[in-house]
C-alpha positions as CSV (number, residue, x, y, z in Angstrom):
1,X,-126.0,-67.8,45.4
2,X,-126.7,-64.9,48.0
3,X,-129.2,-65.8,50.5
4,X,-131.6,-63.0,51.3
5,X,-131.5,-61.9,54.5
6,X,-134.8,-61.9,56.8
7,X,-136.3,-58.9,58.2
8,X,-137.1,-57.0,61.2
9,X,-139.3,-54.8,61.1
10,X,-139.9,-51.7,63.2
11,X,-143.4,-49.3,62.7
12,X,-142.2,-46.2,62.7
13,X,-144.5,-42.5,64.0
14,X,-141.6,-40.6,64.0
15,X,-141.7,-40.6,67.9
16,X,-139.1,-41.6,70.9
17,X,-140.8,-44.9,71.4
18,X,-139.8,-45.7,67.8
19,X,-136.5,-44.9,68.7
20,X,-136.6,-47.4,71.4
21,X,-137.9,-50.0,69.4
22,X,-135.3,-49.7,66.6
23,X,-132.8,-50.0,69.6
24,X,-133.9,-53.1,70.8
25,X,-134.0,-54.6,66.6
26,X,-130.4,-53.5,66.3
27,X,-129.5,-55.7,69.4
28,X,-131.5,-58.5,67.8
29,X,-130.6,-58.2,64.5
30,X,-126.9,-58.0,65.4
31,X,-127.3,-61.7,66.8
32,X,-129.2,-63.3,64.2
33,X,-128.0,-61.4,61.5
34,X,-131.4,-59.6,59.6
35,X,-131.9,-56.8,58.3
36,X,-134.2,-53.9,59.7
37,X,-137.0,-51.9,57.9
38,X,-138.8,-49.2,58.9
39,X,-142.7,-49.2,58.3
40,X,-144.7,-46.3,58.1
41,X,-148.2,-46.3,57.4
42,X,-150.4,-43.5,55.7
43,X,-153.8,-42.8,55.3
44,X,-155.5,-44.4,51.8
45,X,-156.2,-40.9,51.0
46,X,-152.9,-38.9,51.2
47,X,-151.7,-36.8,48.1
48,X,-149.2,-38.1,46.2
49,X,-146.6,-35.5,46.9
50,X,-147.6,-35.6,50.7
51,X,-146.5,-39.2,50.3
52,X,-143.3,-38.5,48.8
53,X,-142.7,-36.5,51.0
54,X,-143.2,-39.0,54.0
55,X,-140.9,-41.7,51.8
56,X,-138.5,-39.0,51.6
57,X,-138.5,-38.0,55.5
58,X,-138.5,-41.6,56.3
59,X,-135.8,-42.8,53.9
60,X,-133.8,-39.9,55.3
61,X,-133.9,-41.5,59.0
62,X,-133.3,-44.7,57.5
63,X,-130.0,-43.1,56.8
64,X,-129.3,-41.8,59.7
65,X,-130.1,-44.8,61.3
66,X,-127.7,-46.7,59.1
67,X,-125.1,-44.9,59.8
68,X,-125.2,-44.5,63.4
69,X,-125.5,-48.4,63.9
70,X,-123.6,-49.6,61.1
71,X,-126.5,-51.5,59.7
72,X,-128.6,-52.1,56.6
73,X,-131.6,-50.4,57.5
74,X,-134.5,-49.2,55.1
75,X,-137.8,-47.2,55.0
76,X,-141.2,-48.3,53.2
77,X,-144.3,-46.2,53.4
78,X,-147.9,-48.1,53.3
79,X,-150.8,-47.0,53.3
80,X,-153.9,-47.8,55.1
81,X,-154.7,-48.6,58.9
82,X,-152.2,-49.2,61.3
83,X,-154.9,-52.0,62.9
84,X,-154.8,-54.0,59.6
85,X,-151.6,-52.3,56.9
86,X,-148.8,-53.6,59.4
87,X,-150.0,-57.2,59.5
88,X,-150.9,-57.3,56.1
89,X,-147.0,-56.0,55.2
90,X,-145.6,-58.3,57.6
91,X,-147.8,-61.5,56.3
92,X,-147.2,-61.0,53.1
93,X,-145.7,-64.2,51.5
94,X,-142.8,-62.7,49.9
95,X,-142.2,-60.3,52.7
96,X,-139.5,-62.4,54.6
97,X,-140.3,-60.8,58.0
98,X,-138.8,-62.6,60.9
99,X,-139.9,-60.2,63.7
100,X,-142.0,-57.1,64.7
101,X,-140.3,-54.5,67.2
102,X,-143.0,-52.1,68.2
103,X,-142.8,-49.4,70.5
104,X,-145.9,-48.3,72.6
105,X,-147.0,-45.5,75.0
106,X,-149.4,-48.0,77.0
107,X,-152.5,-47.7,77.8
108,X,-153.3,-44.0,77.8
109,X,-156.8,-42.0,77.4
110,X,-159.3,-43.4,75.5
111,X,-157.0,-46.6,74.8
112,X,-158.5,-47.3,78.6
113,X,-161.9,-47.4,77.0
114,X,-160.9,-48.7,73.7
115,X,-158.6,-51.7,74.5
116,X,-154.7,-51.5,73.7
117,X,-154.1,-50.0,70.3
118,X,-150.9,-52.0,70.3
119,X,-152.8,-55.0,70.7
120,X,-155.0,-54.6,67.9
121,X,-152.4,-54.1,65.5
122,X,-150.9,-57.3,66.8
123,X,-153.1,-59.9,66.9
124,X,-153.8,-60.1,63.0
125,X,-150.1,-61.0,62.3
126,X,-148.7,-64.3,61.8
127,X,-145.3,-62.9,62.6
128,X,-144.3,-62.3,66.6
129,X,-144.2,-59.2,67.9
130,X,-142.1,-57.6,70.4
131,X,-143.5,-54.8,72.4
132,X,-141.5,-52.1,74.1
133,X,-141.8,-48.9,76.3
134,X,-138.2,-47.5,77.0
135,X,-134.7,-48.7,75.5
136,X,-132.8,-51.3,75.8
137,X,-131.5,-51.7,79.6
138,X,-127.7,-52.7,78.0
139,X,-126.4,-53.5,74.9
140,X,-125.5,-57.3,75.1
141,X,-128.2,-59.6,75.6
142,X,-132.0,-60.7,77.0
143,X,-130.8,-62.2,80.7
144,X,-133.9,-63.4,82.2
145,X,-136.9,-64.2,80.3
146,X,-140.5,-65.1,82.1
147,X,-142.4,-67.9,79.9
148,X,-145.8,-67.9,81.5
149,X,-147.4,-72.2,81.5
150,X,-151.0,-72.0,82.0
151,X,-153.5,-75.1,80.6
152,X,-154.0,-73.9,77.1
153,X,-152.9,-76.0,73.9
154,X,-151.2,-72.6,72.6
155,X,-148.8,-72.2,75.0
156,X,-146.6,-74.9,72.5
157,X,-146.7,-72.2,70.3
158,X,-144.2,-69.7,71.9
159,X,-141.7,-72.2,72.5
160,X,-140.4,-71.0,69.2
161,X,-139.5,-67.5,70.7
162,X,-138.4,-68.9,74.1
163,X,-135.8,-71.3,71.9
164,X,-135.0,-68.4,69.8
165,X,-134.1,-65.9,72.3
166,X,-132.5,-68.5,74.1
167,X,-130.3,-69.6,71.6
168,X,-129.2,-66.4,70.6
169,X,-128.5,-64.5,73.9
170,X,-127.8,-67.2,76.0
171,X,-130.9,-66.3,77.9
172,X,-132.4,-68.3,81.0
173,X,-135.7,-69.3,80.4
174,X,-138.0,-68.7,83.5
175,X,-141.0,-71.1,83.3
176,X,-143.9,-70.0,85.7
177,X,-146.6,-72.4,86.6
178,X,-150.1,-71.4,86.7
179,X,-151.5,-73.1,90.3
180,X,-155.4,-74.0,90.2
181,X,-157.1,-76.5,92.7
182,X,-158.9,-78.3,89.7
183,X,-157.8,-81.7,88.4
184,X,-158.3,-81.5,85.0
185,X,-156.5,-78.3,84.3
186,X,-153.4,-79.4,86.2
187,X,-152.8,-82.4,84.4
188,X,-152.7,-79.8,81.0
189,X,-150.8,-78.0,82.3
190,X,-148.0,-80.3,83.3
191,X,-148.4,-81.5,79.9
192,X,-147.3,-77.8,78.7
193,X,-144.8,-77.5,81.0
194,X,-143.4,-81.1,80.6
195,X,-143.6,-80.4,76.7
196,X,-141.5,-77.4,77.1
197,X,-139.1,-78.7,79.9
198,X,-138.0,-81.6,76.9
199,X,-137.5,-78.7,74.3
200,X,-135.5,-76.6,76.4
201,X,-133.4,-79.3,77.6
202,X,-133.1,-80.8,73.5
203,X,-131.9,-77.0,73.3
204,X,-129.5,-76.8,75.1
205,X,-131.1,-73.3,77.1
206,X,-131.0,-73.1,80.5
207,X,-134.3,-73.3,82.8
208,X,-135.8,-72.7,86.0
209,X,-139.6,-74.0,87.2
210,X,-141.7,-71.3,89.2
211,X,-145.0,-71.6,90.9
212,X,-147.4,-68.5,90.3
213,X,-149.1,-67.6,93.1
214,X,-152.5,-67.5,93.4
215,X,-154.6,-64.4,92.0
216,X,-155.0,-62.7,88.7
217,X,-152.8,-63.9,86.4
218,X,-152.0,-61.0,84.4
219,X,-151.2,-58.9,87.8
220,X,-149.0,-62.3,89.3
221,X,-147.0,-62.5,85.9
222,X,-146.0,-59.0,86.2
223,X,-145.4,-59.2,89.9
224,X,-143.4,-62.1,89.4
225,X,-141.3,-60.7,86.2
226,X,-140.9,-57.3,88.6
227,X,-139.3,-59.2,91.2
228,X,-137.0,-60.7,88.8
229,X,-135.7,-58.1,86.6
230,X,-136.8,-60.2,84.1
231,X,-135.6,-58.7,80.3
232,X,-138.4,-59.8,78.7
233,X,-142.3,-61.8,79.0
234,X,-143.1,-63.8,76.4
235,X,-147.4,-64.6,76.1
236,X,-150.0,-65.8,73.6
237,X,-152.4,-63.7,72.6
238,X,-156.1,-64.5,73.0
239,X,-157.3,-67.1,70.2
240,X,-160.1,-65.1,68.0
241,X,-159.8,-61.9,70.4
242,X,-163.2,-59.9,70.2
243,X,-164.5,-56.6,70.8
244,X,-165.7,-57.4,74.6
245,X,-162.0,-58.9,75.4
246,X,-160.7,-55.4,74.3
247,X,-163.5,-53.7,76.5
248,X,-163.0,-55.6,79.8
249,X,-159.3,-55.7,79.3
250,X,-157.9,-59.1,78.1
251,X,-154.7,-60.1,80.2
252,X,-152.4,-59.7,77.8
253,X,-152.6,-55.9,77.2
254,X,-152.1,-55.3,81.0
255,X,-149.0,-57.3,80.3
256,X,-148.1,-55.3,77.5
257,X,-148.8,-52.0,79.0
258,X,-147.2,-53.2,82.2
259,X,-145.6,-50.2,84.6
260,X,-142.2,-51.9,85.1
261,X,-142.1,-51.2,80.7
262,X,-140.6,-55.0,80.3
263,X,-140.6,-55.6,76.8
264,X,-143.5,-58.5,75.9
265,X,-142.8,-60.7,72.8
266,X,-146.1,-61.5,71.6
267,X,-147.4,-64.6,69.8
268,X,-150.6,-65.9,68.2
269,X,-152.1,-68.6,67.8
270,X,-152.4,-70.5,65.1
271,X,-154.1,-73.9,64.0
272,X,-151.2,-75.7,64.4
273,X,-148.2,-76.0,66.2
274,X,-145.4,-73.4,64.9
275,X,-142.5,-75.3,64.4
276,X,-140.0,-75.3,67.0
277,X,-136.7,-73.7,65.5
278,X,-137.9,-71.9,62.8
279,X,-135.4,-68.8,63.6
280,X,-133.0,-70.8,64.2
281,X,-132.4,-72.8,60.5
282,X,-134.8,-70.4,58.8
């Protein structure tokens, strides 16, 4: 019996940061062997030959796109909201979505007012997300990947990505230590880091331990990933994100919309612990 392949999926506006981001799922779905889609969403109220039209201008790149990388790659139009149609496609029980691959501009204009569009049509997904600016830096692998420790319970969570991308591109995993003078919150978060030192090592991926230095922690991840070249971050989104996080700029869209344009896989949290390996056997 044929197994169906999972799914990455790319949102597509028909703009050069698109392009980027299908780049980047063709390196990843050339490793794990998925397929790609292209997303597109609509407004509710679009004609139905304005639609057709889309599908059929969409469906066309899909072929090029094909083509070009020797890939199965196809189109689907949606419509709605980009802040709510993409999660919903992605969550979808029967929608076999592995991965988001999403390219972004940054925060520009009003987004600096608003909060990061990018991360509002992240955090309603159950699926990771991986956020890019420009295209990929080479065509083999991920290198260098920063893996942020702080004290939350989350941080478990993205150990799934982190063992993942390790696996698959032989990536070193970069694990930076959040320093703080109070008690409590170290012991946490040498339980986080301890937690995913023994997964690494049951993984066979190589490490290395940093200490962040003191300061903002948004603004010392990026300094740090800088400084490295790192190929990608990998964070948890803020658990039940809210209007005032978006306003007074939560940390992760800084990281997101960082000025070095490392690509960010994003990941959020959920009740329980995602199990570790999922990508791997899946």
């Amino acid at each position: 019996m044929e197994v169906t392949k999972k799914i990455i999926v790319v949102p597509w506006d028909f703009t050069p940061v698109a392009e980027n981001a299908l780049a980047h799922s063709v390196r990843i779905a050339r490793m794990v062997n998925n397929d790609i889609c292209l997303l597109h969403v609509v407004d509710n109220d679009i004609k139905p030959r304005a639609e057709g039209e889309k599908q059929a201008l969409l469906n066309h790149v899909a072929g090029e796109a094909s083509a070009k990388y020797n890939m199965n790659i196809s189109a689907r139009v949606v419509k709605g909201s980009i802040f709510t149609s993409i999660a919903e496609f992605v969550n979808h029980k029967n929608s076999n979505v592995n991965l988001v691959v999403m390219g972004t501009h940054g925060i520009v204009g009003m987004q600096k007012l608003t909060g990061s569009w990018a991360l509002k049509v992240i955090v309603k997904s159950k699926v990771p997300f991986i956020v890019v600016q420009n295209p990929p830096a080479d065509n083999e692998r991920y290198r260098n990947i920063v893996f942020p420790i702080d004290f939350r319970l989350e941080n478990k969570e993205k150990l799934s990505m982190a063992i993942f991308m390790g696996k698959y591109f032989d990536s070193k995993i970069h694990l930076l230590k959040t320093v703080t003078s109070d008690k409590s919150l170290i012991r946490r978060i040498n339980v986080n880091l301890n937690f995913a030192i023994r997964y690494l090592i049951q993984n066979n991926i190589d490490y290395a331990i940093h200490e962040m230095s003191r300061g903002k922690y948004a603004q010392r991840t990026l300094e740090f990933a800088d400084m490295l070249k790192a190929d990608l971050i990998v964070i948890m989104t803020t658990k039940n994100i809210s209007m005032a996080d978006y306003m007074l700029g939560a940390a992760e869209q800084y990281i997101i919309a960082n000025s070095s344009k490392i690509p960010v896989c994003c990941v959020n949290p959920r009740s329980t612990f995602t199990k570790v390996g999922q990508f791997m056997y899946a």
